[in-house]
C-alpha positions as CSV (number, residue, x, y, z in Angstrom):
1,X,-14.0,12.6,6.2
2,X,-10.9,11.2,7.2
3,X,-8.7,13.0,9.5
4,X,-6.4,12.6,6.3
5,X,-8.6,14.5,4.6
6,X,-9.4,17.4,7.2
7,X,-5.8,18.6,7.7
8,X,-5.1,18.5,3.7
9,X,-8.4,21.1,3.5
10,X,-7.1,22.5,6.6
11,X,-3.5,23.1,4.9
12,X,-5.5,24.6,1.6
13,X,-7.5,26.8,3.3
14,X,-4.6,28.0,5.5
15,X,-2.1,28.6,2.6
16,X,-4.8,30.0,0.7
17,X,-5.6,32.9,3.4
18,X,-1.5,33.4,3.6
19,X,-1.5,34.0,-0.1
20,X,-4.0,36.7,0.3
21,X,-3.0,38.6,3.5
22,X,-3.0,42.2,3.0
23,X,-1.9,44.6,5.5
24,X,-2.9,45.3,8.6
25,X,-2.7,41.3,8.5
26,X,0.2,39.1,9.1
27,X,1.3,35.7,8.6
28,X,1.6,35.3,12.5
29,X,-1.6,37.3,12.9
30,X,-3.7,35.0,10.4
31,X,-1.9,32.1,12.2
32,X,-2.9,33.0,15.7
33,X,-6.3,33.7,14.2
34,X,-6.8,30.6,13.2
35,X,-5.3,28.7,16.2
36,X,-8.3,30.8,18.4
37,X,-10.9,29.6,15.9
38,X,-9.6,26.0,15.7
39,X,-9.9,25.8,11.9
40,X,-8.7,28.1,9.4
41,X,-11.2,26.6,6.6
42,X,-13.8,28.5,9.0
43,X,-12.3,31.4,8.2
44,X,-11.5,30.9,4.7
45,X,-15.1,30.4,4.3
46,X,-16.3,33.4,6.2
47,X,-14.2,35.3,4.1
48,X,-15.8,34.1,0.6
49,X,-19.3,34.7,2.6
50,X,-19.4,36.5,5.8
51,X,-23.6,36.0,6.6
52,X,-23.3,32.5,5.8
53,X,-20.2,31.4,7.6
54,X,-20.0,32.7,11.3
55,X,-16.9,32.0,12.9
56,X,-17.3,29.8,16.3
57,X,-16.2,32.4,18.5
58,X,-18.5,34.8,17.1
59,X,-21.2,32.4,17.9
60,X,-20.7,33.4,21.9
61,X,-20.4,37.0,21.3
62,X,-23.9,38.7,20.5
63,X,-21.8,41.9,19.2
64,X,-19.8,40.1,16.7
65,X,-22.7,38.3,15.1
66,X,-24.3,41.3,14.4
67,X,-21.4,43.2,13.3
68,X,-21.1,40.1,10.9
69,X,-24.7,40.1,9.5
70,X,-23.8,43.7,8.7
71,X,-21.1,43.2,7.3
72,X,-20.8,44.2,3.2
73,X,-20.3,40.8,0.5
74,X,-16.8,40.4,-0.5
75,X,-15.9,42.3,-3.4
76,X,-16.0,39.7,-6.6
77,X,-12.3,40.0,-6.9
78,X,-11.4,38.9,-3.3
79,X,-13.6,35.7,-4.1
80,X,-11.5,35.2,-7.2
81,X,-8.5,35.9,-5.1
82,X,-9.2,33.4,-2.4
83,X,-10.4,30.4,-4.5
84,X,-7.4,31.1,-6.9
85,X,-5.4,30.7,-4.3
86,X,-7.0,27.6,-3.0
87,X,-5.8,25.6,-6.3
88,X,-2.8,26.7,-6.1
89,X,-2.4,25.4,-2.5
90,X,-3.7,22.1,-3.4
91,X,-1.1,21.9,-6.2
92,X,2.0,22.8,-3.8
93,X,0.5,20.3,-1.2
94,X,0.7,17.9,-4.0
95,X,4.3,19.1,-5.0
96,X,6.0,19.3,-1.8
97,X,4.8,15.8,-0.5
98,X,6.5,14.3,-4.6
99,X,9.7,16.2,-3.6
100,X,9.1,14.1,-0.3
101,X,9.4,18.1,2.0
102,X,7.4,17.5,5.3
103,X,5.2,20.1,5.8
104,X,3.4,20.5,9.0
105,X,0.6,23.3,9.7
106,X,-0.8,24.8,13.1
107,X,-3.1,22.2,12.8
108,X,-1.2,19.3,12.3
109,X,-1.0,17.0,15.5
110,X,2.5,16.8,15.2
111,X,3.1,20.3,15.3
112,X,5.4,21.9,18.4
113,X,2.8,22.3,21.3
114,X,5.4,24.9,22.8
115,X,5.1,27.1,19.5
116,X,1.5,27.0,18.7
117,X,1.1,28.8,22.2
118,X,3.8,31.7,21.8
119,X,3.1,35.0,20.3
120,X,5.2,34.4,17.6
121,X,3.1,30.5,16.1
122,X,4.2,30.0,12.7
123,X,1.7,29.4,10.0
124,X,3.8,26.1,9.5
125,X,6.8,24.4,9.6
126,X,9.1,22.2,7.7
127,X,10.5,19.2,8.8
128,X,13.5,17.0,7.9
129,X,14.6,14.7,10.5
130,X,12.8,13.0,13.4
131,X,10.0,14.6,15.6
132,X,10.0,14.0,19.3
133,X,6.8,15.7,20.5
134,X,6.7,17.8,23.6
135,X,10.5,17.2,23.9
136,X,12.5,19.1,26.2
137,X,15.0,21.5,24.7
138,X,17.3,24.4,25.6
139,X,19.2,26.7,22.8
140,X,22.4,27.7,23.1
141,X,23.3,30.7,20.7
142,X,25.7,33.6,20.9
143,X,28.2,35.1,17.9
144,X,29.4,33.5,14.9
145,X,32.6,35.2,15.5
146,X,33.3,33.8,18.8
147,X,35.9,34.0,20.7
148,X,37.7,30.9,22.1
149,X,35.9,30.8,25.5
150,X,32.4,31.5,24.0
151,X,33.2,28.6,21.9
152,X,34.2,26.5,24.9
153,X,31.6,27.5,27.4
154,X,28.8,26.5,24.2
155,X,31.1,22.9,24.2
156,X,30.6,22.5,27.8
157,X,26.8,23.3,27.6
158,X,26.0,21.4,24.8
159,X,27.9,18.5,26.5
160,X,26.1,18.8,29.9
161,X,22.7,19.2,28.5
162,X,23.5,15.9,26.2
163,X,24.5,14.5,29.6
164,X,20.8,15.5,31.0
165,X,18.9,14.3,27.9
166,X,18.5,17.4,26.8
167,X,18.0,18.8,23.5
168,X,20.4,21.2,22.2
169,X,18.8,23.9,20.0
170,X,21.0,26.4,17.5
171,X,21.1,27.9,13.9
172,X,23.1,26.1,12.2
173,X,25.1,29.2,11.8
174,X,29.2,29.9,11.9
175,X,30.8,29.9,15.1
176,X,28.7,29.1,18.6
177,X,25.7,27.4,16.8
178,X,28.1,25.3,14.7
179,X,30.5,23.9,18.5
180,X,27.1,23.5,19.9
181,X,25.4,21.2,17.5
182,X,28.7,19.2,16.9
183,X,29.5,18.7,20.2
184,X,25.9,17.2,21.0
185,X,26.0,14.8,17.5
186,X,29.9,13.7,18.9
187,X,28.1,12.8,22.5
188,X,25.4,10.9,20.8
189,X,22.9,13.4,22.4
190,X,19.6,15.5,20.3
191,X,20.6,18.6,18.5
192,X,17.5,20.4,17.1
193,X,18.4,22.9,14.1
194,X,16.4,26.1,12.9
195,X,17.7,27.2,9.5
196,X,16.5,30.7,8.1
197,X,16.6,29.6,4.8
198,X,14.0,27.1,3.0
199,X,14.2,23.4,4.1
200,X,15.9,22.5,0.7
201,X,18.7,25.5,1.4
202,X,21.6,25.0,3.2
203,X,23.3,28.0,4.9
204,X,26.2,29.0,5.3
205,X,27.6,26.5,2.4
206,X,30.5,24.9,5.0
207,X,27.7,23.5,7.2
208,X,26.1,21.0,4.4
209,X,27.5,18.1,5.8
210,X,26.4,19.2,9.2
211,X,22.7,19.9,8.2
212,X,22.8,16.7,6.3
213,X,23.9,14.9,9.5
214,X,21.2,16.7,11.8
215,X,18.8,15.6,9.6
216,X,19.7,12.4,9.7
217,X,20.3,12.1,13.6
218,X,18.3,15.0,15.1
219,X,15.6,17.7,13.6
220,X,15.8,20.6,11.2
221,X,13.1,22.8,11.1
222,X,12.4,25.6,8.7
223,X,9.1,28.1,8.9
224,X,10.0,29.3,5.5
225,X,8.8,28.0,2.0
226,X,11.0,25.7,0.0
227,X,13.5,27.9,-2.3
228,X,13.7,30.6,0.1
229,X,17.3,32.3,0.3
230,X,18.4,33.9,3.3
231,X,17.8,37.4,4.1
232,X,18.1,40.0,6.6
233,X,14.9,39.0,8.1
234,X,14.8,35.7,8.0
235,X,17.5,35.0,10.9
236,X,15.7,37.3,13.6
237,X,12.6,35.1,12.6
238,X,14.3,31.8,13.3
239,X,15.8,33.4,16.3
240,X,11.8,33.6,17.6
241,X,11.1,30.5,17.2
242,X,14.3,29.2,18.6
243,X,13.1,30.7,21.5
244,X,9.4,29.8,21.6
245,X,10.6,26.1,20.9
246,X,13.1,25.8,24.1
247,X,12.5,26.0,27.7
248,X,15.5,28.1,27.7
249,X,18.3,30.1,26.1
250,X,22.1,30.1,27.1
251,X,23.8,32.8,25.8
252,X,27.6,31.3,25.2
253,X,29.4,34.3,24.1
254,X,28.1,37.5,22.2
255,X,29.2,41.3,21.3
256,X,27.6,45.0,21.7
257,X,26.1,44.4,18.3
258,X,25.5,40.4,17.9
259,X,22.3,39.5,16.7
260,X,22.3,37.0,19.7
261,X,20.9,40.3,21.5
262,X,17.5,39.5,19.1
263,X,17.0,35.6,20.6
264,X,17.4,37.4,24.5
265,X,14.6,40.1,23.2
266,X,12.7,37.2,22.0
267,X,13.0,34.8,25.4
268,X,11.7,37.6,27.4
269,X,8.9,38.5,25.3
270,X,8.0,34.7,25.5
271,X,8.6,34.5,29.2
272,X,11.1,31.9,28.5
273,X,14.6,32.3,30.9
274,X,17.8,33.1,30.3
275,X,21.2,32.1,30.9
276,X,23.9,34.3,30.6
277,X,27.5,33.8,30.3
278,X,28.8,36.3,32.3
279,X,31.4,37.6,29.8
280,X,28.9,38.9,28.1
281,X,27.2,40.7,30.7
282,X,31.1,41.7,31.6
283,X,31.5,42.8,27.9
284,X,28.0,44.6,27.2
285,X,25.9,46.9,27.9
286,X,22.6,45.3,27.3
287,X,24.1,42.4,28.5
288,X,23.8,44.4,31.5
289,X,20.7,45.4,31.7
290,X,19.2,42.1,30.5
291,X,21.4,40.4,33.7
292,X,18.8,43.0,36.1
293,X,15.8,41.3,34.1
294,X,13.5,38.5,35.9
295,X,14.2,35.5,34.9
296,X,17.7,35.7,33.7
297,X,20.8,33.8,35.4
298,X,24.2,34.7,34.9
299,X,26.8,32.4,35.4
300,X,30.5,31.4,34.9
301,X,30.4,27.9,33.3
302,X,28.7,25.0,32.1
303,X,28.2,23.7,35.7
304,X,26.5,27.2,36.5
305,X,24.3,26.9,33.5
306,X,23.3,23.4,35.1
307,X,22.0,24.4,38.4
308,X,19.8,27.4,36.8
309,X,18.6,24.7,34.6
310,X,17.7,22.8,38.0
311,X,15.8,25.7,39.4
312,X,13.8,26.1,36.3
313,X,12.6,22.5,35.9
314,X,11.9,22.1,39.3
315,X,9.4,25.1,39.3
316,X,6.1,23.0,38.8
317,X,3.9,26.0,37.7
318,X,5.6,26.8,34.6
319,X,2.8,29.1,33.5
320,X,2.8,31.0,36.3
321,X,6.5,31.3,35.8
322,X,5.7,32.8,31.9
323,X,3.5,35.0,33.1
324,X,6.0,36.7,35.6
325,X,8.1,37.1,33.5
326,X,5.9,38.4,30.6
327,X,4.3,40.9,33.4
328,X,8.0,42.1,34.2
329,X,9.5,45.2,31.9
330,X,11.5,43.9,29.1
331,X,15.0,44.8,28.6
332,X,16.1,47.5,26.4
333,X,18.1,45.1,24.3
């Protein structure tokens, strides 16, 4: 079998178990699931037949192969269910790659190192633009309705980061995401985009041109299936991975109610630090609090943001660092 070959069954199998998640499962849980067991056509296959496909790490675990050789035969109509689903897999595989969408599972060796380790792994991703693996990164995110020195403390970040060789990381949304992503294209630096929409969507309608240009000069990434409109939920998800994907956030400029409260949550659930502007630890409450949190810098410009930046890349242990931070109580945000 060609390694070709493997991830395509790999992919089926993967979509296939998405299709047919019931609760208490989720996408991330089947995801994470099947980044532990190492292939998720194991578990597609213990599903169909639990006594005649152990999992791997059941294999070590005397308790969970007999709870497996107990276990009842799947129902008739789970079977149906899960092979069903199979085909249909195979046939978007098929459709996605005509309509030329680049879609990259867990498994894929091209898939973000720094995401398949965070709580929050996609099942998958979609790509349009060019993949640097392992590439350093920072996000810069705050309000859509900025104010004029949010939006020039996000200009001065993105710039200095472009200066390092950094990647700048945002939304794509109005306002902060927008100055930041612009302002590292104009320096002729990486801007890395999550969209909350499906790779073939663009959102908000003003920022085609911009998507368009990312993807021809930098990355977009979507974790949602082509078509898929924006919603409600979709932004706080992209948020996650925002996080999970950078080595950092900088918070440019934000509100008592900005949804840029949701990426902070997210960095210190991933152990991932923060950089504050400190108008907005000025202006909000949880600002405040999150500016007593482990791991979270606040400063009063660009140059600021630069020398927390030097701090945390100079920490060599950057596990340890995650893990002090993860053991720290998270902020009420």
């Amino acid at each position: 079998m060609t390694d070709e070959q493997w991830l395509r069954r790999e992919n089926a199998a993967l979509l296939a178990l998405l299709d047919t998640c019931e609760k208490p499962d989720t996408w991330t849980s089947i995801a994470n699931d099947c980044v532990l067991e190492g292939s998720a056509e194991r578990i597609y296959h213990h599903h169909l037949d639990p006594s005649a496909h152990s999992l791997e790490r059941e294999e070590n675990d005397a308790y969970a192969i007999q709870g497996t050789l107990l276990d009842d035969p799947p129902s008739p109509t789970l079977v149906t269910r899960l092979e069903d689903a199979y085909k249909i897999a195979e046939q978007r595989l098929d459709e996605w790659k005509r309509h030329g969408y680049d879609f990259m599972s867990v498994f894929d060796p091209r898939f973000p190192g720094q995401l398949r380790m965070t709580i929050d792994v996609p099942p998958f991703l979609f790509a349009s633009g060019t993949i640097i693996p392992n590439e350093t990164a920072v996000s810069v995110v705050g309000s859509r309705a900025c104010t004029p020195e949010g939006a020039q403390f996000a200009i001065d970040c993105a710039r200095m980061l472009t200066k390092r060789g950094i990647g700048v990381i945002a939304g794509l949304a109005k306002g902060i995401d927008t100055f930041a992503h612009k302002t590292a294209l104009a320096d002729g630096g990486r801007t890395i985009a999550f969209i909350g929409t499906g790779i073939d969507r663009q959102y908000p309608a003003e920022n085609r041109d911009l998507q368009k240009r990312i993807e021809n000069e930098g990355l977009v990434l979507s974790q949602f299936m082509p078509g898929a409109e924006p919603t409600r939920q979709t932004f706080p998800m992209r948020n996650a991975l925002m996080s999970g994907y950078g080595i950092a956030t900088i918070i440019a400029d934000a509100n008592e109610h900005s949804g840029t409260r949701i990426q902070a949550r997210q960095a210190q659930r991933h152990g991932r630090p923060v950089i504050l502007n400190h108008t907005v630890m000025d202006g909000t409450q949880w600002g405040r609090e999150l500016a007593d949190k482990p791991g979270v810098y606040v400063v009063r410009d660009a140059s600021g943001a630069s020398d927390a930046l030097d701090y945390i890349m100079s920490i060599d242990d950057v596990d340890m660092l995650a893990r002090q931070l993860l053991d720290a109580a998270p902020a009420a945000i």
